[in-house]
Backbone as JSON, one array per atom type, in Angstrom:
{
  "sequence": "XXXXXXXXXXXXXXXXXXXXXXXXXXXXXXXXXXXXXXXXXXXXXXXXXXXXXXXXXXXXXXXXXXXXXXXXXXXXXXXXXXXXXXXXXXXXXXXXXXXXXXXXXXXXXXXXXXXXXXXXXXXXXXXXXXXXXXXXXXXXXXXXXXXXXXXXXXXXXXXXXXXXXXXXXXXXXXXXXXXXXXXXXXXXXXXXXXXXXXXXXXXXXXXXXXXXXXXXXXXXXXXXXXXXXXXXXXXXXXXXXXXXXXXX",
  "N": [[126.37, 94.14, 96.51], [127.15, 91.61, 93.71], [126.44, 92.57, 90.79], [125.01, 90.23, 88.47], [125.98, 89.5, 84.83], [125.37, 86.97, 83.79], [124.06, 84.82, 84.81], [123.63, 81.0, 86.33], [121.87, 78.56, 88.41], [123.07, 76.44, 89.8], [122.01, 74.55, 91.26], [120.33, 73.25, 90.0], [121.27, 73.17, 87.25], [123.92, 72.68, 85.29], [125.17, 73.87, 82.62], [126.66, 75.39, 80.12], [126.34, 79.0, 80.47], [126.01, 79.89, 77.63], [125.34, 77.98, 75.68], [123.33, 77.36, 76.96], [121.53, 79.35, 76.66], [120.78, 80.04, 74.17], [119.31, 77.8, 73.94], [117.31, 77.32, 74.96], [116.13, 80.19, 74.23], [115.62, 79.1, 71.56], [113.27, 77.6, 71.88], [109.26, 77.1, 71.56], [107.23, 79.96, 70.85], [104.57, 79.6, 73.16], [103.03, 81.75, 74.21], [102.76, 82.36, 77.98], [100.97, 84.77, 78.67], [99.33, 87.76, 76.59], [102.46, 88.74, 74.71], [104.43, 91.27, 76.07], [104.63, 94.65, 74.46], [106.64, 97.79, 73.38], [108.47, 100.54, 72.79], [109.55, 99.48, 70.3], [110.46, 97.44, 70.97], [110.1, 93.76, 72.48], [108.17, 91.62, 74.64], [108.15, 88.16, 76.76], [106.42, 85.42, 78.45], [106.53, 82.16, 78.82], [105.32, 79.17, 80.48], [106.83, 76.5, 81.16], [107.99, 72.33, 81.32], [111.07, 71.55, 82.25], [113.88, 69.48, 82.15], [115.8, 69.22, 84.82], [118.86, 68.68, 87.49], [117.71, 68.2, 89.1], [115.68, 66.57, 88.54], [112.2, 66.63, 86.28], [111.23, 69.91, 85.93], [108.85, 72.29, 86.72], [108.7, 75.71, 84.91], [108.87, 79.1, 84.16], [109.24, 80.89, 81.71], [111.03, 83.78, 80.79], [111.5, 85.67, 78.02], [112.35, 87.87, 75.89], [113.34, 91.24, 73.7], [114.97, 93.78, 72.96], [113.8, 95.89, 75.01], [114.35, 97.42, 77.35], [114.57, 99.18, 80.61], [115.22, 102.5, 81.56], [118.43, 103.96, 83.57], [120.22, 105.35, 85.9], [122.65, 104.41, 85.85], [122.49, 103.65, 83.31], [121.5, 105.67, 81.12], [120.94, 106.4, 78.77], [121.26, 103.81, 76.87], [119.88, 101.68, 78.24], [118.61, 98.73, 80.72], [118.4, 95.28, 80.29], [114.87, 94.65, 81.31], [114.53, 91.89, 82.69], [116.77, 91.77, 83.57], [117.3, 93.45, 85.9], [115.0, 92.59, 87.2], [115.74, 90.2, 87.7], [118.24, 90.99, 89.44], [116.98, 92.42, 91.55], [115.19, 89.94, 92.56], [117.64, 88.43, 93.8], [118.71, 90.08, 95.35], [116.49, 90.2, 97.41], [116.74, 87.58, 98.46], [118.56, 87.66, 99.71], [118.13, 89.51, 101.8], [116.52, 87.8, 102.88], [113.94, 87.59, 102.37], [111.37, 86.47, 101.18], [111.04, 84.99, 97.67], [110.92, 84.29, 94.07], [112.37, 81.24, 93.01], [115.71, 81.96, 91.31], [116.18, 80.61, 88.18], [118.26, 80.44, 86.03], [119.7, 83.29, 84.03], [120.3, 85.06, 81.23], [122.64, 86.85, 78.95], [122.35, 88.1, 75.51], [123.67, 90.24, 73.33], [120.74, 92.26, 71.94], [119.09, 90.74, 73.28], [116.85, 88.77, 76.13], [116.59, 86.67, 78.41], [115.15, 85.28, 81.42], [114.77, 82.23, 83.82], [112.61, 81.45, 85.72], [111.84, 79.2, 89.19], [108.51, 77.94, 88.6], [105.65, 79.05, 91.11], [104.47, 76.46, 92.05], [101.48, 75.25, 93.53], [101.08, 77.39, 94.63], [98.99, 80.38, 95.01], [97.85, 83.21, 94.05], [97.36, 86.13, 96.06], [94.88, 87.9, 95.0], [93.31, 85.69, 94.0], [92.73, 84.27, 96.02], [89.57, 83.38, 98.29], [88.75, 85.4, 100.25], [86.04, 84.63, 102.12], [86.44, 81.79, 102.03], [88.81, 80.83, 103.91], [88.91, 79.51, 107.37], [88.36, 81.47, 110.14], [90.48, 81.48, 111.91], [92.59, 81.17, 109.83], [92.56, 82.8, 108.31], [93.08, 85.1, 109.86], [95.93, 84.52, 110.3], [97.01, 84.48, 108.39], [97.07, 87.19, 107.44], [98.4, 88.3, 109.26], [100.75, 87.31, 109.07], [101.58, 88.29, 106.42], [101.9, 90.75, 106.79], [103.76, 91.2, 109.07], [105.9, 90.08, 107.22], [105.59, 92.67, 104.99], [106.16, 94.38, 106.82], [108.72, 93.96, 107.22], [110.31, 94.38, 105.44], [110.3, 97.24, 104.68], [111.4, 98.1, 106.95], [113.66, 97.62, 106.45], [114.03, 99.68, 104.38], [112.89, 98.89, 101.82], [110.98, 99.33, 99.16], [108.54, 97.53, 96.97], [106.79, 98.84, 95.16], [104.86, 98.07, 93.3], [102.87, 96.88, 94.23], [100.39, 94.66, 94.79], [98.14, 92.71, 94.78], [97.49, 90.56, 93.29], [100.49, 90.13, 93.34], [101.28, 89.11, 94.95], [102.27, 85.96, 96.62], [100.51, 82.37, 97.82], [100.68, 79.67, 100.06], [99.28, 77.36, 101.48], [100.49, 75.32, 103.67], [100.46, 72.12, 105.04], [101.26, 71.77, 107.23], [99.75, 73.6, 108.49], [100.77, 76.12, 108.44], [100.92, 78.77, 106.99], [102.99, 80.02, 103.36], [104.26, 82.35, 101.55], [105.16, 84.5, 99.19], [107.05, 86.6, 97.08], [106.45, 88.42, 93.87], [106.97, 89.91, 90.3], [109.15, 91.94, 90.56], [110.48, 94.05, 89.61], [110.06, 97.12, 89.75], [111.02, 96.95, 91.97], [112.81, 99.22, 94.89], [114.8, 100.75, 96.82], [114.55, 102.92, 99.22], [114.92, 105.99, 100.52], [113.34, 106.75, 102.27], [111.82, 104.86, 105.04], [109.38, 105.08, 105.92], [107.77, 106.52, 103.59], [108.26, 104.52, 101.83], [106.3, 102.49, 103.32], [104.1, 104.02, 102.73], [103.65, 104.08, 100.55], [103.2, 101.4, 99.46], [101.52, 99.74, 101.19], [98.64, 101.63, 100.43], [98.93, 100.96, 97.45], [98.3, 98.03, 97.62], [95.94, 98.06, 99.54], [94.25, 99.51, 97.97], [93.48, 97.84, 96.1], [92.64, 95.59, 96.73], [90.53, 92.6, 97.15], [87.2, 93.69, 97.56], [86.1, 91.87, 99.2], [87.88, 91.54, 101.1], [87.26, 92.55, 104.23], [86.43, 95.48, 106.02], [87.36, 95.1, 108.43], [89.52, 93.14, 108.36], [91.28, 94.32, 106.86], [92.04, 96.04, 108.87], [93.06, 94.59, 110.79], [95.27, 93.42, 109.57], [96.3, 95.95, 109.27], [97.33, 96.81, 111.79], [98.76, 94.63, 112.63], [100.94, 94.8, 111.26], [101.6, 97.35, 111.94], [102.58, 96.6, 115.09], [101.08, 96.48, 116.78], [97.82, 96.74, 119.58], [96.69, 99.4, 119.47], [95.73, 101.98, 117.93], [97.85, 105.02, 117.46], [97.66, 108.51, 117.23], [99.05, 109.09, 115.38], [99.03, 106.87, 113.49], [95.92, 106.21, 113.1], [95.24, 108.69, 111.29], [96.79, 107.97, 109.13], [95.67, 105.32, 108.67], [92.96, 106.35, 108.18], [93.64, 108.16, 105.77], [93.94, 106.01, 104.05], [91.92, 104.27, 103.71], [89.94, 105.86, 103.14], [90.84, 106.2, 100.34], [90.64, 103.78, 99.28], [88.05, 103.75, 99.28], [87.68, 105.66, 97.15], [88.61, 104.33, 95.38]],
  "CA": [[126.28, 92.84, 95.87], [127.87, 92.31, 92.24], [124.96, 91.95, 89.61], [125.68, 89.01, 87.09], [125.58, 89.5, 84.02], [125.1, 85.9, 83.74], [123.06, 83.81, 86.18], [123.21, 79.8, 86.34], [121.39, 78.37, 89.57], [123.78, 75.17, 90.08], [121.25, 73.47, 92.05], [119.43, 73.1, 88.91], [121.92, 73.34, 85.95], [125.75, 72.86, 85.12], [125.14, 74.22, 81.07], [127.3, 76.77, 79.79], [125.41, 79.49, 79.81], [125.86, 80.69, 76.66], [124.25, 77.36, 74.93], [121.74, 77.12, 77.69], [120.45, 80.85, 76.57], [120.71, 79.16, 72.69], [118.68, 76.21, 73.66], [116.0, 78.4, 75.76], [115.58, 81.31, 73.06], [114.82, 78.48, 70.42], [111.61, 77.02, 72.31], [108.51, 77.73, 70.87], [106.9, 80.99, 71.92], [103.99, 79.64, 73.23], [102.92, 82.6, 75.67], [101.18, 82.29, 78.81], [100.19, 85.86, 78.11], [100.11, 87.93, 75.24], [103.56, 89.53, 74.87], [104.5, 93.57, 75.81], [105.55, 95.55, 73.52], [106.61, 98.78, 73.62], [109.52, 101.13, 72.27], [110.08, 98.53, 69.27], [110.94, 95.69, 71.57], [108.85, 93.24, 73.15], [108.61, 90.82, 76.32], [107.09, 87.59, 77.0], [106.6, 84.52, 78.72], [105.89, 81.06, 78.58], [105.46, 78.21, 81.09], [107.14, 74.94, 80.31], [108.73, 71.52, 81.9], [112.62, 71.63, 81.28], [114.81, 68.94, 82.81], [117.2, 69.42, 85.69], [119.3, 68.04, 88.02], [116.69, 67.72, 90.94], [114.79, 65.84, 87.73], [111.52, 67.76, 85.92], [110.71, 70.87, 87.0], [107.61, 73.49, 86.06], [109.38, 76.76, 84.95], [108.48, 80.09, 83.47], [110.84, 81.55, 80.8], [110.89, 85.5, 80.6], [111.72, 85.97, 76.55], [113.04, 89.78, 75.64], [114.35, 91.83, 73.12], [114.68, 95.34, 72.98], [112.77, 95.85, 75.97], [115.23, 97.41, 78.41], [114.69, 100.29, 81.47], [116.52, 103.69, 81.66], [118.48, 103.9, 85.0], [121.2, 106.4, 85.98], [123.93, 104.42, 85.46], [122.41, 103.58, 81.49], [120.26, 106.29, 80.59], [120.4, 105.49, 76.72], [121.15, 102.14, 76.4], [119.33, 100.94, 79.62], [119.47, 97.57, 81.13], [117.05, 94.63, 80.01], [113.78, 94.93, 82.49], [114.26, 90.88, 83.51], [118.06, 92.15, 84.61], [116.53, 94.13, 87.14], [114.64, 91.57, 87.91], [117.07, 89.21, 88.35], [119.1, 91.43, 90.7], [115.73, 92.49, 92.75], [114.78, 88.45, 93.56], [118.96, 88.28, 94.4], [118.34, 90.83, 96.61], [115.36, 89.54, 98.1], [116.46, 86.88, 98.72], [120.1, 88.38, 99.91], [118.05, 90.13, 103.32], [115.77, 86.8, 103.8], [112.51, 88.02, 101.89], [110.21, 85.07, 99.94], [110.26, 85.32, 96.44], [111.07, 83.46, 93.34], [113.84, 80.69, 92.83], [115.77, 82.11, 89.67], [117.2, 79.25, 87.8], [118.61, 81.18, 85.15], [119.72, 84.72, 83.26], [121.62, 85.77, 80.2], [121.53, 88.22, 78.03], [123.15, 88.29, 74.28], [122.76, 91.9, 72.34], [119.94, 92.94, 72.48], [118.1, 89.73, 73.99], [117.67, 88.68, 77.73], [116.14, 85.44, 78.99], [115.31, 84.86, 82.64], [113.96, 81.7, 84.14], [112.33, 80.93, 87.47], [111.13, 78.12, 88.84], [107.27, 77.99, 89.01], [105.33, 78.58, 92.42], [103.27, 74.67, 92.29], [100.68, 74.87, 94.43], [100.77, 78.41, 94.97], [97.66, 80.94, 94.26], [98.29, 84.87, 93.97], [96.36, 86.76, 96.58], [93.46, 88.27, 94.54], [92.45, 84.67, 93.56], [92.16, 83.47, 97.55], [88.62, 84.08, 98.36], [88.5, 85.34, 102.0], [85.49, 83.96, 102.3], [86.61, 80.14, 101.97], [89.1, 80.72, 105.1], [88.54, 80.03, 108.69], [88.85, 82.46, 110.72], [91.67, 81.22, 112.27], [93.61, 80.66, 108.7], [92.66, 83.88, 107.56], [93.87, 85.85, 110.89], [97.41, 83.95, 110.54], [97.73, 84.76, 106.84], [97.33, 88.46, 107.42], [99.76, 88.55, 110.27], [102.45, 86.68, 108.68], [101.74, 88.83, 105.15], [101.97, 92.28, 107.33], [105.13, 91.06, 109.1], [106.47, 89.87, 105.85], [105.84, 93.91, 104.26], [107.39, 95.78, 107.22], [110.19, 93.75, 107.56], [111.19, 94.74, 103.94], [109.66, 98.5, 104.99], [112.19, 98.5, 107.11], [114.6, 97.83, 105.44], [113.83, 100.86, 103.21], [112.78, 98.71, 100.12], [109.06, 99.66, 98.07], [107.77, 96.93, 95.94], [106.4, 99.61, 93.97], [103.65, 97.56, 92.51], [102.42, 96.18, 95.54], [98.98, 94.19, 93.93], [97.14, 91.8, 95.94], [97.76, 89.43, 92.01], [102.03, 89.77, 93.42], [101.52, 88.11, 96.36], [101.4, 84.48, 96.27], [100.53, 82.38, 99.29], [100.15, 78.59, 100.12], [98.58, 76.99, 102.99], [100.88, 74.11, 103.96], [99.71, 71.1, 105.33], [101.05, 71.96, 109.05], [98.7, 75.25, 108.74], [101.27, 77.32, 108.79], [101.16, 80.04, 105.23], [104.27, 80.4, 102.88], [104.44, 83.97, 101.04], [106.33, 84.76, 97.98], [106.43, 88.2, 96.57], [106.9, 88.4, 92.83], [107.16, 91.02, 89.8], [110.25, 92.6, 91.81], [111.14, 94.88, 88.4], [110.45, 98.23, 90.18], [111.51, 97.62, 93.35], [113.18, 100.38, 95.09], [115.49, 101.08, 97.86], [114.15, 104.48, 99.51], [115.89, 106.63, 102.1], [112.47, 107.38, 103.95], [110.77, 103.79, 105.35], [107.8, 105.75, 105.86], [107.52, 107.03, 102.52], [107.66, 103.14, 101.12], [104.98, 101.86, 103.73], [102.59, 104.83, 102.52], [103.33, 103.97, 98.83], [103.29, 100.04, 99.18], [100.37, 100.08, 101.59], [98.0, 102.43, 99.94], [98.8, 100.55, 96.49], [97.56, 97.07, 98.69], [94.7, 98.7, 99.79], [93.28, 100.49, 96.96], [93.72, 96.85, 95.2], [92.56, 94.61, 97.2], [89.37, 92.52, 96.74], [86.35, 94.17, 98.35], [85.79, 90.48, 100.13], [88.4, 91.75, 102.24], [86.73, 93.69, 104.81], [87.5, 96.85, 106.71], [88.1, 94.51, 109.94], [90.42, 92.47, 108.15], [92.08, 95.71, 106.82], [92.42, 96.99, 110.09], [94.04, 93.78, 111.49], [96.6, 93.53, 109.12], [97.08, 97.43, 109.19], [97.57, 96.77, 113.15], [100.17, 94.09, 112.9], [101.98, 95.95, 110.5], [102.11, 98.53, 112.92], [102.71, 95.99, 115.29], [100.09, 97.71, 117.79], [96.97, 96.46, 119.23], [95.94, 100.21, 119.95], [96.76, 102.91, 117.28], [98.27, 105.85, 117.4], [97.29, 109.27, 116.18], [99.84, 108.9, 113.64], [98.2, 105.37, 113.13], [94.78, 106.84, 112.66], [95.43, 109.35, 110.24], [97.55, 107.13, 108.12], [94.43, 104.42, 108.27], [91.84, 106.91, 107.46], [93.83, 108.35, 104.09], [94.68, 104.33, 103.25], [90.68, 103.19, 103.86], [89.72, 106.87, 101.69], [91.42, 106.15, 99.01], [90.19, 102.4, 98.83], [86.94, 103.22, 99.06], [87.12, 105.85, 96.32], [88.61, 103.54, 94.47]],
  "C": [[126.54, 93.0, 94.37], [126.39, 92.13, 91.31], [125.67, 91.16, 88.55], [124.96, 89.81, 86.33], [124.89, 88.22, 82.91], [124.32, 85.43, 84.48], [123.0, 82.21, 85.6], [122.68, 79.62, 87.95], [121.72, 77.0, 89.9], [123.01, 73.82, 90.51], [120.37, 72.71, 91.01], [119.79, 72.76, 87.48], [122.91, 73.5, 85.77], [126.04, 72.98, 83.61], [126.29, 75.46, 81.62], [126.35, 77.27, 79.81], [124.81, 80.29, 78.61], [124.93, 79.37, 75.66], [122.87, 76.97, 75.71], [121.11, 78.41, 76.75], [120.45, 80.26, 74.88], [119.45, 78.03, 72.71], [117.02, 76.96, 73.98], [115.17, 79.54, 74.78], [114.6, 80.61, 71.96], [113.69, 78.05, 71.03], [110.93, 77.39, 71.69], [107.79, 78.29, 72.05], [105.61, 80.52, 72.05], [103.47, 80.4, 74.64], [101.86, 81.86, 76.46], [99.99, 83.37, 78.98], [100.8, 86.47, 76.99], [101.02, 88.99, 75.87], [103.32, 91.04, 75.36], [105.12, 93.87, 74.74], [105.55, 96.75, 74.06], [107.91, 99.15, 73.29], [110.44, 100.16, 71.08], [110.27, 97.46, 69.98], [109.66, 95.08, 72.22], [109.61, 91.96, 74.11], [107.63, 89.84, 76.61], [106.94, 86.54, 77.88], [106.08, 83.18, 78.46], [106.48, 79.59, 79.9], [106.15, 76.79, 80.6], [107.65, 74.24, 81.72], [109.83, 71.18, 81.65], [113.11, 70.3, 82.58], [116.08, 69.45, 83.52], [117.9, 68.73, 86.58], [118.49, 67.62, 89.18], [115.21, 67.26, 89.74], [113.65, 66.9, 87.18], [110.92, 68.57, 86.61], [109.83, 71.91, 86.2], [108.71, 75.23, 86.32], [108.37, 78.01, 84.5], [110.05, 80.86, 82.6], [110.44, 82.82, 80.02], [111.92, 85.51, 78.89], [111.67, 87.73, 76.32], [113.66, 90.38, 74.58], [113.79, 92.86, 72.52], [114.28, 95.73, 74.03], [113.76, 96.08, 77.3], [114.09, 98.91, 79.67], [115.84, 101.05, 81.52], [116.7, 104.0, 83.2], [119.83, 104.92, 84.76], [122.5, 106.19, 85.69], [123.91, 103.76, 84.02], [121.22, 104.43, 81.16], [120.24, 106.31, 79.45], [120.17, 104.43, 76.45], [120.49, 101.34, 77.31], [119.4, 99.38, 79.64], [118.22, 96.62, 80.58], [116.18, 94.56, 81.49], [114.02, 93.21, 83.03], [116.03, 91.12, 83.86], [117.85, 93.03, 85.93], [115.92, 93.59, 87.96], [115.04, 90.59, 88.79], [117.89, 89.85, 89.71], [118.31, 92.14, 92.08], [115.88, 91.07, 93.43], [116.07, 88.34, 94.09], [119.11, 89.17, 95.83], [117.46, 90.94, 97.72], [116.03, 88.56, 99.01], [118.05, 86.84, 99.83], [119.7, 89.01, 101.45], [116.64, 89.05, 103.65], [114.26, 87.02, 103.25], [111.82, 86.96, 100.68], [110.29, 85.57, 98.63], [110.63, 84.03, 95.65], [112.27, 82.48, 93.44], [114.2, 80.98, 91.26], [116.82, 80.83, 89.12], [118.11, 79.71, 86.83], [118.3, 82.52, 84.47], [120.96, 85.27, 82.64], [120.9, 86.37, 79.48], [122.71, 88.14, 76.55], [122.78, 89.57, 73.72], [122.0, 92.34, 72.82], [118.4, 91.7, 73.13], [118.17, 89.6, 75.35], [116.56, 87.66, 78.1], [116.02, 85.25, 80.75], [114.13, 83.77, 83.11], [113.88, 81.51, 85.72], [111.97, 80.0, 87.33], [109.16, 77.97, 89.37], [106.52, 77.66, 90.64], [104.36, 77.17, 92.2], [102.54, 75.01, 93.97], [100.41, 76.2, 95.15], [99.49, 79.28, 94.6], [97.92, 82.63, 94.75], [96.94, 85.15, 95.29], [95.26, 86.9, 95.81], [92.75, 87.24, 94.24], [92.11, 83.69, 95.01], [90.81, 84.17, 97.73], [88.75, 83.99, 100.06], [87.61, 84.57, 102.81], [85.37, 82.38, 102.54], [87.56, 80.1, 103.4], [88.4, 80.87, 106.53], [88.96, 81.35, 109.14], [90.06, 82.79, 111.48], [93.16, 81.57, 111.07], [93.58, 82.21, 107.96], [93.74, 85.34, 108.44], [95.48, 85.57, 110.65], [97.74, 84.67, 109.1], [97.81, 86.21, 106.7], [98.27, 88.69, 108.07], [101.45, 88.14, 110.02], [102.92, 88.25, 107.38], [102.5, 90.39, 106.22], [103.53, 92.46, 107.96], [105.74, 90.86, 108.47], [106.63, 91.49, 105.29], [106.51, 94.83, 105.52], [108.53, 95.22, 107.67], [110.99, 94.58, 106.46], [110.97, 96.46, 104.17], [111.07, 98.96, 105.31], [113.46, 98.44, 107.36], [114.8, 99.01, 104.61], [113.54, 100.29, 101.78], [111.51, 98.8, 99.92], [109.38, 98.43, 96.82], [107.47, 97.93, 95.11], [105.52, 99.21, 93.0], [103.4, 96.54, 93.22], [100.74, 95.49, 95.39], [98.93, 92.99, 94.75], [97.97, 89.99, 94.71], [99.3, 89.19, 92.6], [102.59, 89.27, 94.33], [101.21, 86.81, 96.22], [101.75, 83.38, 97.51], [99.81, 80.66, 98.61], [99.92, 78.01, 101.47], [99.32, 75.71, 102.99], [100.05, 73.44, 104.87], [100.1, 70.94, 107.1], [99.99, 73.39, 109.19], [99.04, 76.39, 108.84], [101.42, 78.0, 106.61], [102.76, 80.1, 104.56], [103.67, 81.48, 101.81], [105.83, 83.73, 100.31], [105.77, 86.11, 97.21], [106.92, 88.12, 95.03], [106.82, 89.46, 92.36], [108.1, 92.15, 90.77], [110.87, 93.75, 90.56], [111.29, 96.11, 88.74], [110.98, 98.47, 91.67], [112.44, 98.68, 93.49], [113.9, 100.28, 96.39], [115.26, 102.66, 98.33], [114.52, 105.06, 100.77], [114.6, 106.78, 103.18], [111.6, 105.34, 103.78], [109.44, 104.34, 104.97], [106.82, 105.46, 104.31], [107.56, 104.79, 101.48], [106.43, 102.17, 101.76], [103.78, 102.84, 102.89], [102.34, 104.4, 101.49], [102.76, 102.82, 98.56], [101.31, 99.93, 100.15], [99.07, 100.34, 101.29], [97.87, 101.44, 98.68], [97.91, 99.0, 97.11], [96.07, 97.15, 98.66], [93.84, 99.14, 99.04], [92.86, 98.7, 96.25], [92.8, 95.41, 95.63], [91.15, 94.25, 97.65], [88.75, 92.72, 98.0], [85.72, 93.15, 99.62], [86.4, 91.07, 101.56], [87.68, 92.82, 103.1], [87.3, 94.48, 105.65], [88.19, 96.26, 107.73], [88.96, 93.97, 109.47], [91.87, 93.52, 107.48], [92.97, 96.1, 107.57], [93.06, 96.19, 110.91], [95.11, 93.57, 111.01], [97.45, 94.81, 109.46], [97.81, 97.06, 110.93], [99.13, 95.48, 113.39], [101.09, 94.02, 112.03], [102.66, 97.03, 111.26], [102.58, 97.79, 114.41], [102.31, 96.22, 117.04], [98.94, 96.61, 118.11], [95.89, 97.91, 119.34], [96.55, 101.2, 119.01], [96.98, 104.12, 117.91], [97.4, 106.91, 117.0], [97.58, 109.55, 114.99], [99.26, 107.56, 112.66], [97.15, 106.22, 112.27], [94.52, 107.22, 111.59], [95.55, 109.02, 108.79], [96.2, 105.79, 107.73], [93.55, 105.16, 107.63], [92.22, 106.96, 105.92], [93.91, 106.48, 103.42], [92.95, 104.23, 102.59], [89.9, 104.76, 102.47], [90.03, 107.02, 100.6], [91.11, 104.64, 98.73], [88.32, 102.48, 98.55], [86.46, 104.64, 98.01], [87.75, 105.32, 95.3], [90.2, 103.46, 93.3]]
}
């Protein structure tokens, strides 16, 4: 797949994009968190309501400069970290996997702008309290989430910062869950499946609020594995997951 160096999202915007990324830069930086910095550059965002063709819409607008990653095919000058981004959610969304809608991404010099459009009505994992679901609603939302991570498994792609906060999940009004995976910056394409369930998994697990309990653990882990009886290879692989969550 080619990677833009541009990005408009038509459905949303027919700007050039060279005065869209002009009009976008000038906003005022009012973050939703405080900025990164790091290696002289810095990285930020800010929520806003921009007008588009499907009328106003709740965005987030990734603000950048300096602030790239070193990759093999730019190990000096590396690429800006929301270009990576950008060509992760493209890719996501390229083998059928939930994530963001990007509405826009340019990059001038040493700047790089990328907007999505805000999940509404969504709520990150770590802020669902298990406790408030039936038992019914909670069973479905693990089973979808678990089929949701080994489809991408196997595939061979690692999230690579697999956090309970990068999952974000809404309970529609037929009862059925929608899943969106965000922060896609380190994903990874990895020759061993395995080796990205243990990593993605494990990171999950270690992360994930203590509400959740071992049974609910062990039902996701199970239709992940897509078992109702494990394995010895199962086993094993549960014990190190649940030992390393519960030292923390």
């Amino acid at each position: 797949m080619k990677k833009p160096a541009s990005f408009v999202n038509n459905a949303f915007w027919s700007d050039d994009p060279v005065s869209k990324f002009d009009q976008l830069w000038a906003l005022p930086h009012n973050w939703f968190d405080k900025p990164n910095k790091a290696r002289g550059g810095w990285s930020g965002v800010t929520q806003n309501s921009l007008h588009s063709l499907q009328g106003d819409i709740n965005v987030f607008i990734k603000r950048q400069q300096n602030y790239v990653s070193r990759t093999l095919l730019h190990p000096f000058s590396g690429v800006p970290t929301f270009e990576k981004e950008l060509n992760n959610i493209l890719l996501l969304k390229n083998i059928d996997i939930p994530t963001l809608e990007p509405i826009f991404f340019g990059k001038q010099a040493d700047k790089a702008i990328l907007v999505t459009k805000a999940l509404d009505g969504y709520s990150s994992l770590d802020n669902i309290d298990p406790d408030s679901l039936s038992a019914r609603g909670k069973r479905s939302l693990l089973a979808k989430l678990a089929r949701l991570t080994r489809k991408m498994h196997k595939l061979h792609y690692m999230h690579n910062c697999f956090y309970p906060k990068h999952i974000f999940v809404k309970l529609r009004d037929n009862g059925e869950w929608s899943i969106r995976l965000i922060d896609l910056e380190k994903l990874r394409w990895r020759f061993s499946a395995y080796f990205a369930m243990k990593r993605d998994l494990s990171t999950f697990n270690r992360h994930a609020d203590k509400r959740w309990t071992i049974k609910d653990r062990l039902y996701f882990f199970k239709n992940y594995r897509q078992t109702n009886s494990l394995s010895a290879r199962d086993k094993r692989l549960w014990q190190r997951l649940t030992n390393k969550s519960q030292g923390g």
